[in-house]
C-alpha positions in Angstrom: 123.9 251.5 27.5 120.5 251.6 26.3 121.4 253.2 22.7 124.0 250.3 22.7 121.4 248.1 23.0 119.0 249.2 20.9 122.0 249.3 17.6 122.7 246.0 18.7 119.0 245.0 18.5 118.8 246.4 15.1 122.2 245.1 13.7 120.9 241.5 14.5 117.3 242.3 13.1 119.4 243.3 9.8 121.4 240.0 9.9 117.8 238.2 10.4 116.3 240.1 7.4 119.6 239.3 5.3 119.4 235.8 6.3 115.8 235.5 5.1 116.3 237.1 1.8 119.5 235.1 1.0 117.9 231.5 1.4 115.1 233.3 -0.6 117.2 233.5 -3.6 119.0 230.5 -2.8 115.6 228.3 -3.0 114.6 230.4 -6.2 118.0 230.1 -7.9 117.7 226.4 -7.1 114.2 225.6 -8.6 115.0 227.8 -11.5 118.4 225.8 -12.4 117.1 222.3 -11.6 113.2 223.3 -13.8 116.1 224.8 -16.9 118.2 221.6 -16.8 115.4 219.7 -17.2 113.8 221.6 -20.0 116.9 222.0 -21.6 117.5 218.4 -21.3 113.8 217.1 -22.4 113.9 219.3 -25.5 116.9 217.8 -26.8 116.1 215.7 -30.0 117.9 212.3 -29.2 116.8 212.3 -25.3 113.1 211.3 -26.3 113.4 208.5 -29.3 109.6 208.1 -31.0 
Protein backbone atom coordinates (compact mmCIF):
# COMPACT_ATOMS: atom_id res chain seq x y z
CA UNK A 1 0.00 0.00 0.00
CA UNK A 2 2.52 2.32 0.94
CA UNK A 3 4.57 2.17 -2.59
CA UNK A 4 0.98 2.69 -4.02
CA UNK A 5 0.87 5.65 -2.31
CA UNK A 6 3.90 7.07 -2.69
CA UNK A 7 3.55 6.61 -7.09
CA UNK A 8 0.31 8.18 -6.51
CA UNK A 9 1.97 11.02 -4.60
CA UNK A 10 4.35 11.47 -7.33
CA UNK A 11 2.01 11.06 -10.35
CA UNK A 12 -0.02 14.08 -8.95
CA UNK A 13 3.22 16.10 -8.03
CA UNK A 14 4.00 15.48 -12.01
CA UNK A 15 0.44 16.76 -12.99
CA UNK A 16 1.10 19.82 -10.54
CA UNK A 17 4.61 20.54 -12.20
CA UNK A 18 2.85 20.10 -15.76
CA UNK A 19 0.07 22.29 -14.79
CA UNK A 20 2.56 25.01 -13.79
CA UNK A 21 4.72 24.92 -16.83
CA UNK A 22 1.74 24.85 -19.20
CA UNK A 23 0.00 28.13 -17.92
CA UNK A 24 3.71 29.33 -18.00
CA UNK A 25 3.74 29.13 -21.70
CA UNK A 26 0.30 29.95 -22.01
CA UNK A 27 0.93 33.53 -20.24
CA UNK A 28 4.20 33.87 -22.40
CA UNK A 29 2.67 32.85 -25.71
CA UNK A 30 -0.02 35.35 -24.75
CA UNK A 31 2.07 38.52 -24.10
CA UNK A 32 4.23 37.62 -26.94
CA UNK A 33 1.23 37.55 -29.58
CA UNK A 34 -0.74 40.44 -28.08
CA UNK A 35 3.17 42.85 -27.80
CA UNK A 36 3.65 41.29 -31.98
CA UNK A 37 0.17 42.38 -33.07
CA UNK A 38 0.66 45.54 -31.80
CA UNK A 39 4.14 46.18 -33.21
CA UNK A 40 3.10 44.77 -36.26
CA UNK A 41 0.13 46.92 -36.33
CA UNK A 42 1.88 50.38 -35.09
CA UNK A 43 4.56 49.95 -37.79
CA UNK A 44 2.27 49.80 -40.55
CA UNK A 45 2.52 53.08 -42.75
CA UNK A 46 -1.18 54.20 -43.00
CA UNK A 47 -2.05 53.27 -39.19
CA UNK A 48 -0.17 56.44 -37.94
CA UNK A 49 -1.13 59.54 -40.50
CA UNK A 50 1.57 62.64 -39.74
Amino acid sequence: MKKADEEAELISDWKFAAMVVDRFCLFVFTLFTIIATVAVLLSAPHIIVQ
